[in-house]
C-alpha positions, 0 to 999 in steps of 0.5 A: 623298451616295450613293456614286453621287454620289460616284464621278462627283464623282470622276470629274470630279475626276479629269478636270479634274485630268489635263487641267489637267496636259496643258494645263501639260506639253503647251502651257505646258511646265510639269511640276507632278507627276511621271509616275508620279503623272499614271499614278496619276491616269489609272489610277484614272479608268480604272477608274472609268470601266470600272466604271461606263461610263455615266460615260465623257464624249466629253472624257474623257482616257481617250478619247484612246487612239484608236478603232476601224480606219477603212476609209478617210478621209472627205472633209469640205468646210470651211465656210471655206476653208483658203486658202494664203498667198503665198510670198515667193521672194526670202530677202533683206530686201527681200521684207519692205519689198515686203509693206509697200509692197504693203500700204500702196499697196492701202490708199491710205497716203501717206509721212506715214501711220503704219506699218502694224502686223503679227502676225509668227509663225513658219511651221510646218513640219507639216501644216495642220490645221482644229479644230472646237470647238462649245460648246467641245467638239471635234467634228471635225478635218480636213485641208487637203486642197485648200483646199475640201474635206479629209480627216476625221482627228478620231480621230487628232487626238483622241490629240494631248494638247496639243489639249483636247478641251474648251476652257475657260469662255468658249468661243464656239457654234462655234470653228473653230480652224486650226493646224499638226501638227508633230513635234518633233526630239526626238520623232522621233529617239525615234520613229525609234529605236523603229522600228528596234528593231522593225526598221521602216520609219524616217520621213525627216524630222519633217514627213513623220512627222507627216503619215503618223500624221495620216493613219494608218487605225488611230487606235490607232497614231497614239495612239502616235506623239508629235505636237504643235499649234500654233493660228495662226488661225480658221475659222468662229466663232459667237456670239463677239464677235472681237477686232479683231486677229490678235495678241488672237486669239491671245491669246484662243485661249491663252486658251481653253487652245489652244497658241500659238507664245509665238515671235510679235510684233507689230512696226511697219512694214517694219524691224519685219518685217525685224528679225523675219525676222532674229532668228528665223533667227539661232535657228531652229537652236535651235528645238526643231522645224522651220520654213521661214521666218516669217510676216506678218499686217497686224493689225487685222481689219478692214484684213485685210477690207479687203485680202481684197475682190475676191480668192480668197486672203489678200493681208494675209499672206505667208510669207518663207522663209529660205534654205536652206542649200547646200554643194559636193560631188562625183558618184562614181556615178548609180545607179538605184533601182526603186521599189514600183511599178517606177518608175525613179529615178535616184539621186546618190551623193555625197561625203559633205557636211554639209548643213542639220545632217545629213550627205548621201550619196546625192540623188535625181534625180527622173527622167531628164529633170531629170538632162539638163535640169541636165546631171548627170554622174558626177564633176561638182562640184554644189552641194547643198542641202536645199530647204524645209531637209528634201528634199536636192537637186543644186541645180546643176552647177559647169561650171567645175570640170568635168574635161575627161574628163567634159566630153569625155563624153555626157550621162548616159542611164538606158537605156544606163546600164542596158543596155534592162534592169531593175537588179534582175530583168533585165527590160525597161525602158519609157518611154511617149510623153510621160512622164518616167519609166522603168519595169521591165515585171517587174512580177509578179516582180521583187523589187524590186516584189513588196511593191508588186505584192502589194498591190495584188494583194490590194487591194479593187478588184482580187482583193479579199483581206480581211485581207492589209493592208501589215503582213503582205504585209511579213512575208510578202515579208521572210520569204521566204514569198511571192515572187510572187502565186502563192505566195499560194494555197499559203500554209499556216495554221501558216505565218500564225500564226507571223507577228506579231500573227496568231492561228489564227482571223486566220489562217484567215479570210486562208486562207479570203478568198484561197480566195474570190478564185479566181473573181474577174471577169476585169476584176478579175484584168486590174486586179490584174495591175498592168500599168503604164497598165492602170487599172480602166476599161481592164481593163473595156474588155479583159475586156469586148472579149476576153472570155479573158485568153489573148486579151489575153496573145497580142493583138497591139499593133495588135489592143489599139488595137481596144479602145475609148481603147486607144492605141499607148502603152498597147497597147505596155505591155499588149504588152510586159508579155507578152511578159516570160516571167516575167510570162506564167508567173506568170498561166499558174501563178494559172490552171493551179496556184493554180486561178483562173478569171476570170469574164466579168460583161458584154460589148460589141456586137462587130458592125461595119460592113465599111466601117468595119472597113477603114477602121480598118485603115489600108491605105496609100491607102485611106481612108474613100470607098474602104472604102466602095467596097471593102465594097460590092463584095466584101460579106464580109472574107475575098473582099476579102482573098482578092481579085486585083489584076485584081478590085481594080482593078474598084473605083471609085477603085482604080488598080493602085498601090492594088490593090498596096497593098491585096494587100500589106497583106492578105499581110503575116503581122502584119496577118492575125494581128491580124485573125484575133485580132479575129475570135477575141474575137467580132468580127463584121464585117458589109456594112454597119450592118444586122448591127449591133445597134440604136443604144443610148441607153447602150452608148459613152456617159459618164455622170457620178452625182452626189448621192444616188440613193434606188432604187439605190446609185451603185456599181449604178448603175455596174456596170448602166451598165458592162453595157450599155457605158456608160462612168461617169467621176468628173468632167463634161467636155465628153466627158460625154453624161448627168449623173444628178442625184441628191440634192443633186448639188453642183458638177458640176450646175453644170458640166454646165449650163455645158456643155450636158450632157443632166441626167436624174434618176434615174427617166430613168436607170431609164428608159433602163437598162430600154429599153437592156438586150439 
């Protein structure tokens, strides 16, 4: 035997040897060597392997360390659904005798039928994951998502080594395997401890951690953090002759050296059921890791087809929770927190009580409105209990034990407990029409957001900054090197280096990507500024109107509304987020001292009927007819603002009470400010449509892409749209004028046909780019 020969006998060797040790530790619980020897074992596969790379094979254990950085998780569209099952609300005994019920009366059993048989397991308290395994290698692993289409993380799933990347011989064509990721108690606790030497962020519960590290970007740190799996089910299977019940699936997936809950049986009828929820509660505490409750499967396949005829979701399966665990405590505070992004929460701060096996102190309250609608007040009695067993919650006020002071007192209000201002910077607060939640309009420099509004600052959509990720903007703000935006652009390279995991040349490529950033589009840089309501189309809409930030800074709330689908709440947060000195001094400071010149990509028609202009402007008793009359007699906006009382009442249909109306409107310093900023961003109001520019088949019109376009990407498809003022949106609607058709366009083809939308391909959508361009 060459020695070629031997070294990949030996590498087989070797990897059949590590995985047969995984298989024992990590699914069967089972230690058979000690960890030294299993790193011998490893180590000398390594090498083999580094040696010789043309030996490395996809299921190797080696290649669980995790692969390269992902810009961002792929969406992937489940060949089967991942469909939930029924939660039962009800924790008493009868949920499981009316799951019975329900299932023999669907199957048409009588009294003297024999019971149905069930498959009971336990329900998981992780993430819901989907393993694709073809000829019995795993080829792709993705999240729930929403039941139709979830998330690619097989680079991640890949470090997990209770899941073989190989099953064992036997295995079906294809193997879709659906499952739970969870984290173990003891697993977390260890974690939690490492994160706090490393003087990290701490994970809140097991469920939470787990679901993080699944969706991690960089694989080399999921490969790090302790995960585990379990199989509960299948998706799509080729070339498998299937058992005919759940319980021998499960069987068979062991089988094939997948881990399956040994905490599973297969009972008779309703007590069977009953009996099982039972049990497991009574020891649930003494699982080694989380659950919410149980579930139950009719057994046989064939009933489950049966039972699944006519309906979108599982009705042979239904999950019964347990009931979580409540105790009573008292209120001492209500304090409010401000989150990354300035939103407002109200928190509980609480006599301290044991809860669900940890002590709880401090329970948030979600928002103002879920405080009012409980009737929450500082020095109730309130019954706490941790929802699901893991998220804390002030489940009910004891109105009996109310003392008679607080009952004499106002339900608790977030604004005048805070006095209008933000806890942390003193900066306004905000609430919009119709939303639940308070924010601080501080946002470019209050402390408590500045993490979050560097991030997003410096993400792709916005300034576009490489190399600035959440690590070291954490660094930079726990360092106290930056304290606002500003403060980037005088960052220094010795004070980068020093920072944790950043060499010279790291350092040199982020001085020289926020250098870069300095002439960003002014659509952009509106993005970037992180005005609460302001997302990416709106900035595009203000850059494109005003064509200057000082513009959008001075405009008036009213002169905002001129902008297309600018309403009164976001024009006031626009207005308000200004009229923050702070805020105006931090862009003052990127444009005049960190030398940021925002650019202008593209512009709106900015020609406007006179008729239609006064219309708009709402004068009190002047509506649409009378615009009309009043643009066709004065011909221009500045005579009919300068026109006399006498000359108004010349006008068809003006009487003195609306010549009085109109001057008063006109001599109001407010409405004439807005006017001449509207005039200032371009606006050119003429007698009629004639100065207008020609009717475009694109400006004002939405556009919805779909499928694959072959002369032009979808991203420049978008920004040739956006300049000659389409609008592009992500989803048909009734709202849509044209879908563009490309390559297998998929659901929203249909949509649109059921809509009437106009369907143009992609030589029509060259078309009317070509003839539409000023």
């Amino acid at each position: 035997m060459s020695a070629a020969d031997k070294r990949r006998r030996r590498a087989e060797e070797l990897r059949k040897e590590i995985n047969t040790h995984n298989y024992l530790y990590y699914t069967l619980d089972r230690l058979a060597i000690s960890d030294a020897q299993y790193d011998k074992l490893l180590r000398e596969l390594q090498e083999i392997e580094q040696s010789h790379p043309e030996l490395v094979t996809p299921d190797s254990p080696t290649q669980r360390v995790g692969g390269k950085l992902l810009a961002q998780l792929e969406p992937v569209r489940h060949s089967v659904p991942m469909l939930s099952i029924r939660t039962e609300s009800d924790y008493e005994s009868s949920s499981a005798a009316n799951f019975d019920t329900r299932i023999r009366r669907e199957l048409s059993l009588s009294n003297v039928d024999s019971p149905i048989e069930y498959a009971c397991e336990l329900k998981f308290d992780g993430l819901a994951i989907s393993l694709r395994y073809e000829y019995g290698r795993l080829i792709r692993a993705v999240t729930r998502g929403d039941g139709e289409v979830g998330e690619d993380v097989t680079q991640n799933i890949r470090t997990i080594r209770s899941i073989p990347l190989q099953l064992s011989v036997g295995a079906p064509e294809v193997l879709e395997v659906r499952g739970e990721i969870y984290m173990r108690r003891s697993d977390f606790e260890k974690l939690n401890e490492q994160q706090r030497a490393l003087k990290e962020k701490t994970f809140v519960n097991p469920r939470n951690a787990a679901a993080g590290i699944v969706r991690q970007l960089d694989p080399k740190i999921a490969a790090k953090r302790p995960l585990s799996f379990f199989a509960y089910g299948l998706g799509e299977t080729v070339g498998w002759n299937m058992p005919a019940k759940h319980s021998e699936v499960l069987d068979a997936l062991a089988a094939f050296h997948l881990p399956v809950s040994s905490d599973r049986k297969v009972v008779q009828g309703a007590d069977g059921l009953v009996s099982f929820h039972r049990d497991i509660g009574e020891r649930r505490n003494t699982l080694p890791f989380d659950i919410d409750g149980v579930v139950y499967k009719v057994n046989r396949i064939d009933l489950q087809i049966r039972l699944s005829i006519g309906t979108r979701f599982p009705n042979w399966a239904v999950a019964h929770k347990f009931p979580p665990q409540e105790e009573m405590t008292t209120v001492n505070d209500i304090k409010v927190q401000v989150g990354r992004t300035g939103r407002l929460t109200p928190v509980a701060k609480l006599s301290p009580v044991f809860v669900g096996g940890v002590t709880i102190s401090n329970v948030t309250l979600h928002n103002e409105d879920q405080v009012q609608k409980k009737d929450i007040r500082i020095g109730d009695t309130v019954i706490v209990r941790r929802a699901g067993d893991v998220i804390p919650e002030v489940f009910s006020v004891v109105f009996e034990q109310r003392p008679p002071q607080v009952a004499a007192g106002d339900v608790w209000d977030l604004y005048t407990s805070l006095g209008g201002k933000c806890p942390v910077c003193h900066s306004t607060i905000l609430r919009e029409q119709d939303k639940v939640d308070w924010h601080c309009m501080g946002g470019l420099h209050c402390p408590a957001q500045r993490e979050g509004a560097l991030l997003h600052f410096v993400s792709r959509r916005a300034m576009d900054i490489e190399g600035l990720g959440e690590k070291l903007v954490e660094q930079l703000v726990e360092k106290n090197l930056v304290k606002t935006v500003v403060d980037l652009y005088t960052l220094k390279l010795q004070a980068l280096v020093e920072l944790e995991r950043m060499a010279d040349i790291s350092a040199g490529n982020v001085i020289a990507a926020i250098q870069k950033s300095k002439r960003p589009t002014l659509a952009r840089f509106v993005y970037a500024l992180g005005i609460p309501e302001v997302g990416e189309t709106t900035a595009k809409d203000l850059a494109r109107f005003f064509g200057d930030i000082e513009l959008i800074m001075a405009a008036r709330q009213r002169t905002l509304q001129y902008v297309k689908d600018v309403g009164p709440e976001v024009a006031k947060s626009i207005s308000q987020f200004f009229s923050e000195k702070r805020n105006r001094e931090v862009v003052e400071n990127l444009l005049l001292e960190a030398g940021i010149r925002p650019t202008v990509d593209s512009e709106i028609s900015k020609h406007v009927a006179l008729s239609g202009f006064v219309a708009w402007l709402k004068i009190p008793q002047v509506g649409e007819k009378k615009a009309t009359n009043l643009a066709a007699h004065f011909g221009s906006l500045d005579r009919l603002m300068s026109a006399t009382e006498a000359k108004l009442m010349n006008i068809p249909g003006v009487t003195r009470k609306v010549a009085e109306s109109i001057r008063r409107f006109f001599s109001d310093d407010e409405n004439r400010i807005v006017i001449e900023q509207l005039k200032a961003a371009g606006l050119k109001i003429g007698v009629s449509g004639a100065e207008s520019v020609k009717a475009s088949e694109v400006a004002g019109k939405t556009f919805v892409l779909t499928g694959t376009l072959e002369t032009m990407t979808r991203e420049e498809a978008m920004e040739k749209l956006e300049k000659l003022g389409g609008k592009v949106s992500g989803s048909v609607s009734s709202k849509t004028n044209y879908l563009v058709a490309g390559d297998k366009p998929g659901s929203k083809l249909d949509k649109a046909k059921e809509l009437g939308v106009k369907v143009i391909d992609e030589r029509q959508l060259s078309r009317l780019i070509r003839e539409n361009r000023k």
